[in-house]
N, C-alpha and C positions, 0 to 999 in steps of 0.2 A: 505632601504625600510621602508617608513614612512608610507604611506596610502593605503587604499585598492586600488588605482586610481594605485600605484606603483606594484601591484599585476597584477590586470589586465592588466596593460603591459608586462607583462612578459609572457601570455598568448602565444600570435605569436610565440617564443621560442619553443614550443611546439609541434608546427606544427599539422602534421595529427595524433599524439599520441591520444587514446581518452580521452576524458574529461567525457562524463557521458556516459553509457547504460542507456534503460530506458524498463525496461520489463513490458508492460501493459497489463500484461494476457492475451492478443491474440496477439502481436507482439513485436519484440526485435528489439531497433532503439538505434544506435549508436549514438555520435556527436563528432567532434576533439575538439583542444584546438582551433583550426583554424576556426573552426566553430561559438565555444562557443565566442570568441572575435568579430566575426564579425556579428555574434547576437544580443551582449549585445549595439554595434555599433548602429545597427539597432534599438533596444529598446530606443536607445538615442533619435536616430530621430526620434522617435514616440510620445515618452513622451512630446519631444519640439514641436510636432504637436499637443499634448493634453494639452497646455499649461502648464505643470510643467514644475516648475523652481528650481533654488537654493535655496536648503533649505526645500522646499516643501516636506510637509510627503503625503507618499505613503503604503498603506497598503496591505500588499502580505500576503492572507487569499486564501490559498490550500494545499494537500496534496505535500508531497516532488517530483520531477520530474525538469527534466532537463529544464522544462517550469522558477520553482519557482529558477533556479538559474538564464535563460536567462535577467529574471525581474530584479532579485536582480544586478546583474554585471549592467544593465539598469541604474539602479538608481542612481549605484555608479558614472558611465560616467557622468551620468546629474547633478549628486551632489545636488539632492534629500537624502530624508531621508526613509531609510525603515523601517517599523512598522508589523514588520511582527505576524500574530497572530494565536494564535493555529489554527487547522484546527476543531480539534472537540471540538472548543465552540461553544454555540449556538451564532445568530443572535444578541441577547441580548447584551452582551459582546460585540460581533464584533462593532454595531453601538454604543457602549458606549464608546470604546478607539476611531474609530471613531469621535466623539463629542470631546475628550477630545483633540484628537491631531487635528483637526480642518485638516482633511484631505483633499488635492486636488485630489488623485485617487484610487479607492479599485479595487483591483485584485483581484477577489475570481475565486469558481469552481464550473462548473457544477455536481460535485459530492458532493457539499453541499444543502442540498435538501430547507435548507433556507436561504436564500440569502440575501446580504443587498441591499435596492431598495431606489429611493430617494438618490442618490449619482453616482457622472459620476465614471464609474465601465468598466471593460471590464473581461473576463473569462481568465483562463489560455490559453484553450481549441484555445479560438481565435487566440492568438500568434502567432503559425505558419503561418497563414492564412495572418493576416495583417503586420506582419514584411518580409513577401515575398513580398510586396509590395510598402515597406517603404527602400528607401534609407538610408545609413547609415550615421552616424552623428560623424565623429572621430574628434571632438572638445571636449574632453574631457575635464571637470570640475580637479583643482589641489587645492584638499584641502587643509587646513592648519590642522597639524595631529590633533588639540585641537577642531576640528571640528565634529560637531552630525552627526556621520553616521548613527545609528540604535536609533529607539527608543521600546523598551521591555516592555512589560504590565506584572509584576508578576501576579500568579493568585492569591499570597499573603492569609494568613492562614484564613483571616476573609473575603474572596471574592472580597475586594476592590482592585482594580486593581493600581496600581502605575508604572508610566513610569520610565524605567530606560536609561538614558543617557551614550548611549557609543561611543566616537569619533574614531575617526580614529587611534592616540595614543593608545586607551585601548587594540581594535583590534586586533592589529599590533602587539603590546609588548607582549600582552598575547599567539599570532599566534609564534611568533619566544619563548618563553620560551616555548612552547611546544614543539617545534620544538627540542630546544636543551635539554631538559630532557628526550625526547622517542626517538633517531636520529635515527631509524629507517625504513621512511619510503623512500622508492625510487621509479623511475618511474614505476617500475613495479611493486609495488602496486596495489590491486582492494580493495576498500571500500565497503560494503551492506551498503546503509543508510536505519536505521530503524525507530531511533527516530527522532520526528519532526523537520524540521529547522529552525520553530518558536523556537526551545526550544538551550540556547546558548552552551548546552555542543554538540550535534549533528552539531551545526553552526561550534563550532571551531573546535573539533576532527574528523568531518567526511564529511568536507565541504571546509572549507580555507587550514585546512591541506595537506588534497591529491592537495588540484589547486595548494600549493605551491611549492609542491616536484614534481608535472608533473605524479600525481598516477591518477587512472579512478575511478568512483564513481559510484554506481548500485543501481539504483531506480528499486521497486516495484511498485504495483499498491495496492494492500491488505499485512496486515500482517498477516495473516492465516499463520499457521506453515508451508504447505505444499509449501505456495509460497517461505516462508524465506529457507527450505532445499533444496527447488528447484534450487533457485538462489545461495546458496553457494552451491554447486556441481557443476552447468553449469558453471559460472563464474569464475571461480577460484578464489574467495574471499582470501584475502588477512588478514583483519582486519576487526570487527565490532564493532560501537559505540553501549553498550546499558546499558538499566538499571539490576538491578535486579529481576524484574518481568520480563523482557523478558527472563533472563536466566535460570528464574525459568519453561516458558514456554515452551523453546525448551529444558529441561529437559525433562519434562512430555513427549514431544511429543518422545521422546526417550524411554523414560519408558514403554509408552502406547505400541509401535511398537515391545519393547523386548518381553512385557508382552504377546502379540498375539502371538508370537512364543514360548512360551512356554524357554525363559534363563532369566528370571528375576533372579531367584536363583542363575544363574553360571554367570550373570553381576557382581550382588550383593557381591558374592568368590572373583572376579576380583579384584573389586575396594579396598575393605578390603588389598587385598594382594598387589594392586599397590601401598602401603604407604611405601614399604621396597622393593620400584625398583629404578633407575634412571629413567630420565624423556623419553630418548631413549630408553629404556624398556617401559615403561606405550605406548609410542606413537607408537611400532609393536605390542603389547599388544591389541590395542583397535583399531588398524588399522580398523576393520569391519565401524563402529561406525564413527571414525575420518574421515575416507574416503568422507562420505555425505557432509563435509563443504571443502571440494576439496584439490587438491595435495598439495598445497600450503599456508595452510591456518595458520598464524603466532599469531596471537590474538584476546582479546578481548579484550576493554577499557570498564569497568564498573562505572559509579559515578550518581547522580542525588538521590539516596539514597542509606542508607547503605548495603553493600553486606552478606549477611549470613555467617559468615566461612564455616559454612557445606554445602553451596552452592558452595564457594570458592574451599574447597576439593572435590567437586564431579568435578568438569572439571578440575582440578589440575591434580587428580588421575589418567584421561585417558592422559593428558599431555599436554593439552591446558592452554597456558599463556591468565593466568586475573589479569591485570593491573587495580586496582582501585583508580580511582583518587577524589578529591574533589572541590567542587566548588560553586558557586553564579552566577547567572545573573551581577550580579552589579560588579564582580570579571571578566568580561569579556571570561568566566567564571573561568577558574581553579586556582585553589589555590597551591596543592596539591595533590604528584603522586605517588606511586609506581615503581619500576624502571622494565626495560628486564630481569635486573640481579637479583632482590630480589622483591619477592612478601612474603608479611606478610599478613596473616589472620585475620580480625580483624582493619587492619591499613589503611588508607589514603594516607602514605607515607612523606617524607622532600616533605618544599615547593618548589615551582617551582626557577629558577636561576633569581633572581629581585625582588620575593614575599619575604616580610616579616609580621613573624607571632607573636603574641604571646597571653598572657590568660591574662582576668582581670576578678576575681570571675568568674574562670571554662568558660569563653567565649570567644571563638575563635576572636582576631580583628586583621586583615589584612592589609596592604597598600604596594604600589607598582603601576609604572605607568600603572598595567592594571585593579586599581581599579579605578568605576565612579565617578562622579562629583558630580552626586546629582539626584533627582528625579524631572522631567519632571514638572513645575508650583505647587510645592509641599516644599516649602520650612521646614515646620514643619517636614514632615519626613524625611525630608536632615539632619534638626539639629538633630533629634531621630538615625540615621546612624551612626555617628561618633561621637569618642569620643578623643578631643585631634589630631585629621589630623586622627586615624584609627579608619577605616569600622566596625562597629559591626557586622557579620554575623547574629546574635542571635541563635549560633551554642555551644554548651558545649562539651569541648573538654578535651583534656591530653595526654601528650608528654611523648614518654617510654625512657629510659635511652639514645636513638639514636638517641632523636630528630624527629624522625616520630612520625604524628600526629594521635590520635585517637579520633573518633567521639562520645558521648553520646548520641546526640540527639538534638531538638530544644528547644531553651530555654520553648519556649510558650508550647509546647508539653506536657510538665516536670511536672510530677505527682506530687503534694507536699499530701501525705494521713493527716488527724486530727493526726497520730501520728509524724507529721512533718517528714516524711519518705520521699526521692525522690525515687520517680521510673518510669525509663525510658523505655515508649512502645515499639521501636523498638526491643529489647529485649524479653519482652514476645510475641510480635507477632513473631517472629521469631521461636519460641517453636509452638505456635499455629498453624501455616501455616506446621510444619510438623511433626503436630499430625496425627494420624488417624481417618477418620471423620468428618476433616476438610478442606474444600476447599480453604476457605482465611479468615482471622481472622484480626480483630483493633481494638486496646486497645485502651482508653478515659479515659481522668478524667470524672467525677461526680460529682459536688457537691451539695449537698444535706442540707447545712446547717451546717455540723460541722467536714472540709474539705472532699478535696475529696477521692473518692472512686475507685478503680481498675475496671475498667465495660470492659467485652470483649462480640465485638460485632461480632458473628460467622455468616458464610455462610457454610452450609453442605453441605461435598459431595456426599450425597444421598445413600449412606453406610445403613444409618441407626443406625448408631450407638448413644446412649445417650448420649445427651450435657452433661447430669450432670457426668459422668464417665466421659467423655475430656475434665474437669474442672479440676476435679480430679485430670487428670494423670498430667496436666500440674503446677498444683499447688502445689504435690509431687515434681518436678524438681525444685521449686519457694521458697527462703528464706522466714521465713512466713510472714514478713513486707510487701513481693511483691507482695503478691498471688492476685488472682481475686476474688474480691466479692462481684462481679451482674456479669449477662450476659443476652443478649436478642438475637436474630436470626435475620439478614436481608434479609428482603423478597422480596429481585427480585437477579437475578442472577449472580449481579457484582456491587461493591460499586462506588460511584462518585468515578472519577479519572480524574488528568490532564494527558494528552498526555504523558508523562513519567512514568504513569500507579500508581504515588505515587495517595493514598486516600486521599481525601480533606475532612479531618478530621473533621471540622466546619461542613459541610452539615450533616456529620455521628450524630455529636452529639445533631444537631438542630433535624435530625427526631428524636433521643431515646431520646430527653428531650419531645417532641411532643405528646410521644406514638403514640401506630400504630397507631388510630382512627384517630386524627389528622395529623398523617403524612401519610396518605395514602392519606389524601386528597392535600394535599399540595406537594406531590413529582411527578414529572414528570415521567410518565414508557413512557421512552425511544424507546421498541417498537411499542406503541402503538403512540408512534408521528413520526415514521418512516411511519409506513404502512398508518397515516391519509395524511405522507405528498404526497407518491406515488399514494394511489386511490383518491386524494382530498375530503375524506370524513371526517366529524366531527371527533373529536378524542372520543367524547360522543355514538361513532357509532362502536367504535373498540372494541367489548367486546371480552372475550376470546371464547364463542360461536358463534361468526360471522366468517360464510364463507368466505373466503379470495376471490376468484371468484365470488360469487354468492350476499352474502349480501353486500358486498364493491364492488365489481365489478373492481377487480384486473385482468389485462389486462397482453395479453404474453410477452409487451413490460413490463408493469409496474411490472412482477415477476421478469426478468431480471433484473431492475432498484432495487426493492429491494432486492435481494439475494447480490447483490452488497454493497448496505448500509449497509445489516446486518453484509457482514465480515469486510467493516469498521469500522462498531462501536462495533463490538462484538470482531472482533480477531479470525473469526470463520471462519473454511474451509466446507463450503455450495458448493451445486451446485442447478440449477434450479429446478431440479427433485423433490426438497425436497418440494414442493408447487404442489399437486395437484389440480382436480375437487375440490375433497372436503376437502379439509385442512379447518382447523379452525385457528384464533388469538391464541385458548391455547394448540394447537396439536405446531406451531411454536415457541411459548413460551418454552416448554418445550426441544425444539428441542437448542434453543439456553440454556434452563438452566444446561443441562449434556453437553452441548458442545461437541455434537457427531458429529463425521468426516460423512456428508454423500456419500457414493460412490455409482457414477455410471461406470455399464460396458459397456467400449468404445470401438466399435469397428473400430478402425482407422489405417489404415494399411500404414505409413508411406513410408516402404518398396516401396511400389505400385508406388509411386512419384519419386524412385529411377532409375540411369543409366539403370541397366540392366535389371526391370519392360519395361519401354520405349522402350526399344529395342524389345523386343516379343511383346509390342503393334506396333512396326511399320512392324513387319513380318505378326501378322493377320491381320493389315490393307490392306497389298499387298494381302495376298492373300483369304482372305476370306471376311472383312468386307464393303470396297469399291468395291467389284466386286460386293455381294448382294444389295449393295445400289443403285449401276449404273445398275442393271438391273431391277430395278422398277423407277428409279427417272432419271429424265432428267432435271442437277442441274447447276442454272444460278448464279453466287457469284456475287451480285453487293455492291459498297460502299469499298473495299477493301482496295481500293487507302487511305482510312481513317485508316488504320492500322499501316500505312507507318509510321514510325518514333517511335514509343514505345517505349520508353526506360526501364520501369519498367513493375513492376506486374501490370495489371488491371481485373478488373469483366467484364466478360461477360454477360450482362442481356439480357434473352431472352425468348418470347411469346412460349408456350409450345401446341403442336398439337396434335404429335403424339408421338410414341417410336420411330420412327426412324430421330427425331429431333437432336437429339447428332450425329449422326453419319453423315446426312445433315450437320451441320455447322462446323464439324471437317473436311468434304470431301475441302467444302469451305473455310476452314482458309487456309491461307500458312503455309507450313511443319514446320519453326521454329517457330511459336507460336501454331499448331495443338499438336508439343507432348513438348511441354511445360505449356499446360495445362490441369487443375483437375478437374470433374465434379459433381459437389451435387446431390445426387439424393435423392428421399423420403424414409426418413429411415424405418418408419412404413409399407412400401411397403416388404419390404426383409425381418423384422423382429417379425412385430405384426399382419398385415395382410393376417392371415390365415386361413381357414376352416378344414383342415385335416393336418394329418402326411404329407401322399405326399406333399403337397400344400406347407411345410414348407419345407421341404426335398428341392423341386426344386425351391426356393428361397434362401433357402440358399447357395447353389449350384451357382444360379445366380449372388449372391452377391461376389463370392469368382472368378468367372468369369470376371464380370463387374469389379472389383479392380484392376485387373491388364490387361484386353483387354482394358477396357477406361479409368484407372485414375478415377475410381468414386469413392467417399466417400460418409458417409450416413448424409444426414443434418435430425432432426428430426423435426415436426410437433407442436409437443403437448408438450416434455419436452426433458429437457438432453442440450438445445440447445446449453447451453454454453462451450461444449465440445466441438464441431463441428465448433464453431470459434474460439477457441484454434489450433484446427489442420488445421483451411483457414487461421491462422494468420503463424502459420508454412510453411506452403507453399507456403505465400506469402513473409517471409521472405527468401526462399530459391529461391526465386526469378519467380514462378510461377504463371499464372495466373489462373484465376477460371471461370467456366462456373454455371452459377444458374437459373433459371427456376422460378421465384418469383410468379405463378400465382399460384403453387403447385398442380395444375392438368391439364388435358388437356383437351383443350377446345371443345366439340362436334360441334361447327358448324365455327371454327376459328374464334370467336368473341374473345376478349382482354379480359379476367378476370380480376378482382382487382388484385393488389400484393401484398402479404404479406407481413406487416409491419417489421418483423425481415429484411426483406433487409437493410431498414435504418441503423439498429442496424450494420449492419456486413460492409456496406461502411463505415459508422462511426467509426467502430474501425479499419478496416483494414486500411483507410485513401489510398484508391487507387481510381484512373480513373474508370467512368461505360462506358463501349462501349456498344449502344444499340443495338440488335440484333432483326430483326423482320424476322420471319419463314410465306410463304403464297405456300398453294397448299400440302402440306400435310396434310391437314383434308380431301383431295379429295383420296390422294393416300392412306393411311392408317389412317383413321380414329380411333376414340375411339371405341371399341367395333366392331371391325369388324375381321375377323378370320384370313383373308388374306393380303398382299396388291394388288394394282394394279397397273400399270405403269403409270406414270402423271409429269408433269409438276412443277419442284417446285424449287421458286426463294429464298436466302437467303440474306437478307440484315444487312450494317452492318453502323451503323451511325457513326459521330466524336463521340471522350471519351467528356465527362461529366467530369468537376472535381469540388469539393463539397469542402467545407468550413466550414460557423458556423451554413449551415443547422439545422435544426431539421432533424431525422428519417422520421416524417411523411413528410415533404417537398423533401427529397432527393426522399421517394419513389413514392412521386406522382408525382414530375419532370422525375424520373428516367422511369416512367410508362408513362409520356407522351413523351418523344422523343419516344420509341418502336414503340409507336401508330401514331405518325406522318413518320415513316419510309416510310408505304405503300404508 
């Protein structure tokens, strides 16, 4: 096996094993190995219908999903070049490697709010849509292994971006020496991919790894903690590629979780004392704990920066294996591993089987067929690379009596103080980050003239606590050559970072060479070019006393759209609730600077959806709920014949009358799709809309009635929404359809209401068929407002499914609003 092309044949092999999950916060979608081949097939013949050729770079610019692998295996077929680029750069960047690799096609996402335009582009989003209609193209491309498969933009220490060249050879050699220093992965494997698959250590260890051994791969949609322990518990995660800030942060989220229960104290005993266990002691020991990352759950691979020890021993201690490895882009990426059988703290580990290492004045230089060729039309920094045939990392390194490698630091990084002293940041950041009082801390040289100076640049964790005291304690722990001496505050609530969550050190030290004054005019607040890019308002308009609704005129669609970007770009577990009438820029602001969990209570009765719910809904239907219908309603189903063939979930969109509308088009469905489906009702109705005790009393009552007589759930109005398509994505996953009401009240004379725009939003995410339903003659027989009913006449119609594509929301819902209308 020479080239990815030799990979993706092996795919078929496979069969119907799966190859990815893809959890996108309202639905959980499968795909096989069988699938994934005959996709990337398909992506062939699309590309050669988009005229890319051999050779041709192609830029894959989105978050991770079974989309961004469809593309990539695409590429490989066509024997294209992929260019894959962080997802959270800006625009800037994007069109700048763009430019540089003189690109024939950018793949980005509608979840990137700015987009590159002025280039033939298509969306991830699109994919499905037009490879269902693309033939497949099994003329696959047979490289030669010395051939560009990828080409890599570092984000490089001083911003300037450099392409790295990696053929098919690097790939491949690097793919199988990982393979044979961790030989543990097997088909039943599940991977969580967390870091990006622009970024090459999540490319090798949690991307070509698993496709090679026939393991499954599980996409998220956000990395908010609550999705990452969500999905390792459902899942049965297996493995997770990540860095050290992510381990640092489902720490925290553990801590936070102990700490509300009142056993931070008796954790804290635990861990202490799991140092004098075995590791099958620590793992029944912490079982509580261990449980949330599922039955099965065997590692973690940590590299992309250094790992803390005392990070290392806090998941040690509960008896989770951290493997930390070492690496480069340009290294394809790894170097350098830690084994299943021996983890060192502190170490990177022997290099991989085919790497060879060694030091020249304390600097790590490598070679081996999985190191690159040289940098993309860059020939000066190819000769700056290498010294003698080996790769300079500009890594400072030292090898302990075993031959495992240990990391200092980057060269460029490397403090030299006026007393010719080196000292290495990763180090006192590491002190810093777990002080108390401190959120996240980065050391920087300074030079001032007569070398440099120790500067640590704090973000607080709102404690309260004096910086000059957490100077103090940390500089007591610090030989006095090392100590710190300056420090300044950064004031917004999380430092530049590339996708791997390291600090982009250079940006840090431009704004504190700047000062505030200066650098406050020159740094981008991140928020406020979220929120300008969602209401389309100046970003000169976003002050922190501007109403999010009122002065920006933030829309129900456009709070969804941001609550969304914000846990992108923050990391933050949000729901829509957290956006009022009246919120402001700096009431939001603050909400994302404590990074507080906000929760809403759900009331969603799963259960309800269940066998033996359905069962007592079809006993009140005999005998009480169609007997009262047929004695007022004299009920005609036409269009029926359009039901015929269903194969999956779809929506039922339907013009809303009366109350006795649900229970009309339920009388009208056929029995196998009547108690096969779930109805939305207004949740404000049963829970906020009330005058008195009583009023609430027999509402709620109602509520706990309707949930299991109709399968009703509560969609809400005004906020929470994104709850309620969490649970239509559940239910559509379990294979059930949904009935929705989009005009959201009924209509006093059966005229058509507008519909509410959120329908868009929820075809859109469920990605199901709209069958339109038009209701006539029940504004006669039970009108709004009237006390009683009376016997009448009343026809329900039911048009062919709708099925949607790379619509917009607003176009879904006004197509979707006009079949209903064209029903009668």
């Amino acid at each position: 096996m020479n080239t990815l092309a030799d990979l993706l044949a092996t795919f078929p092999d496979h069969g119907e094993r799966t190859a990815f999950v893809h959890r996108t916060g309202v639905r959980r979608l499968t795909y096989s190995y069988a699938d994934l081949h005959l996709l990337a097939l398909r992506m062939n013949g699309w590309l050669t219908g988009q005229g890319v050729g051999r050779g041709d770079r192609v830029i894959l610019w989105g978050p991770n999903s079974p989309w961004w692998g469809v593309a990539f295996w695409g590429i490989v077929a066509r024997g294209a070049v992929a260019v894959p680029v962080d997802f959270m750069s800006g625009a800037e960047r994007a069109e700048t490697i763009a430019r540089l690799t003189d690109v024939a096609l950018v793949i980005q996402s509608r979840d990137k709010l700015d987009r590159l335009a002025g280039r033939a582009s298509v969306l991830f989003e699109e994919l499905p849509f037009l490879l269902a209609e693309t033939e497949p193209c099994s003329a696959v491309h047979s490289p030669d292994p010395d051939e560009m498969a990828e080409l890599i933009y570092t984000s490089g220490t001083t911003g300037n971006p450099k392409g790295v060249i990696l053929s098919h050879r690097n790939l491949m050699a690097n793919l199988l020496q990982v393979d044979r220093h961790i030989p543990v992965v097997t088909p039943g494997f599940t991977f969580l991919s967390l870091l990006p698959l622009s970024h090459m250590f999540e490319q090798m260890g949690g991307f070509l790894t698993p496709l090679l051994n026939g393991a499954a791969i599980v996409y998220i949609r956000t990395l908010k903690p609550s999705a990452i322990l969500d999905a390792l518990g459902a899942e049965d995660v297996s493995a997770v590629i990540a860095v050290p800030r992510l381990l640092q942060l489902l720490r925290g989220s553990i801590e936070r979780e102990l700490a509300a229960k009142g056993l931070s104290r008796i954790f804290e005993r635990l861990l202490a004392a799991a140092d004098r266990m075995s590791p099958a002691r620590r793992q029944l020991l912490f079982f509580p704990v261990r449980r949330k990352f599922g039955r099965h759950f065997r590692l973690f691979v940590s590299g992309g920066a250094p790992l803390d020890p005392e990070l290392f021993r806090f998941w040690n201690a509960m008896g989770f294996t951290v493997v930390e490895g070492y690496g480069l882009t340009e290294c394809a990426p790894v170097l350098t591993a830690n084994t299943m059988e021996r983890q060192v703290p502190g170490s990177v580990g022997p290099p991989l089987p085919g790497v060879a290492l060694r030091l020249a004045d304390g600097e790590v230089l490598a070679r081996g067929d999985n190191i690159f060729s040289g940098y993309y039309e860059n020939e000066e920094a190819t000769r700056e690379a290498f010294a003698d045939g080996w790769f300079r990392t500009g890594d400072l390194g030292e090898f302990d009596p075993s031959g495992w490698l240990r990391i200092k630091g980057r060269r460029k990084e490397l403090i030299v103080t006026g007393a010719g002293v080196n000292v290495y940041p990763d180090e006192i950041e590491s002190l810093l980050d777990r002080t108390a009082g401190v959120h996240e801390g980065c050391v920087i040289g300074l030079d001032r003239g007569a070398g440099e100076e120790v500067h640590a640049v704090l973000i607080p964790d709102g404690s309260g606590r004096p910086l000059e005291e957490i100077i103090a304690e940390v500089n007591g722990r610090l030989d006095e050559l090392h100590r710190i001496t300056s420090f300044s505050v950064w004031p917004e609530a999380d430092f530049p970072k590339t996708t791997t969550l390291k600090i982009r050190k250079f940006q840090v030290r431009e704004r504190v060479l700047q000062g505030s004054g200066a650098g406050e005019a020159t740094t981008v607040d991140r928020l406020a070019a979220l929120i300008a890019s969602v209401t389309g308002m100046p970003t000169e308009r976003v002050t922190d006393e501007a109403v999010l609704a009122t002065d920006l005129g933030l829309t129900s669609i456009g709070r969804l759209e941001l609550v969304n970007a914000l846990e992108i770009e923050f990391r933050l577990d949000l729901e829509d609730s957290v956006i009022g009438p009246a919120t402001r820029v700096g009431d939001l602001r603050e909400i994302v600077r404590r990074r507080e969990k906000v929760e809403l209570r759900e009331r969603f009765r799963p259960w309800a959806a269940g066998r033996a719910a359905r069962g007592v809904r079809r006993v009140l239907d005999a005998v009480l709920h169609f007997p009262l219908v047929r004695r007022f309603v004299s009920l005609e189903a036409a269009g029926v014949r359009n039901l015929e063939g269903i194969a999956g979930p779809v929506m039922f969109v339907s013009n809303h009358q009366s109350y006795f509308d649900h229970p009309a088009i339920m009388l009208a469905l056929p029995p196998e799709l009547r108690y096969n489906t779930a109805t939305a009702a207004w949740e404000e109705f049963f829970f906020r809309n009330y005058r008195n005790l009583p009023q609430k009393l027999w509402k709620r009552l109602a509520y706990d009635y309707t949930s299991v007589a109709f399968t009703v759930f509560p969609l809400p109005q005004s906020r929470g929404f994104r709850g309620a398509l969490r649970h239509m994505g559940e239910l559509t996953d379990r294979g059930m359809h949904t009935l929705v009401f989009p005009e959201g009240e009924r209509s006093f004379d059966g005229t058509l209401l507008p519909f509410r725009q959120g329908l868009g939003i929820m075809v859109r995410e469920l990605g199901v068929p709209v069958v339109p339903v038009r209701i006539d003659g029940l504004q006669r027989v039970f009108p709004r407002g009237a006390p009683w009913p009376r016997r009448g006449r009343v026809r329900v119609l039911f048009g062919k499914p709708l099925r949607f594509g790379v619509e917009s929301p607003a176009e879904i819902v006004a197509r979707a609003r006009r079949a209903v209308e064209e029903l009668l």
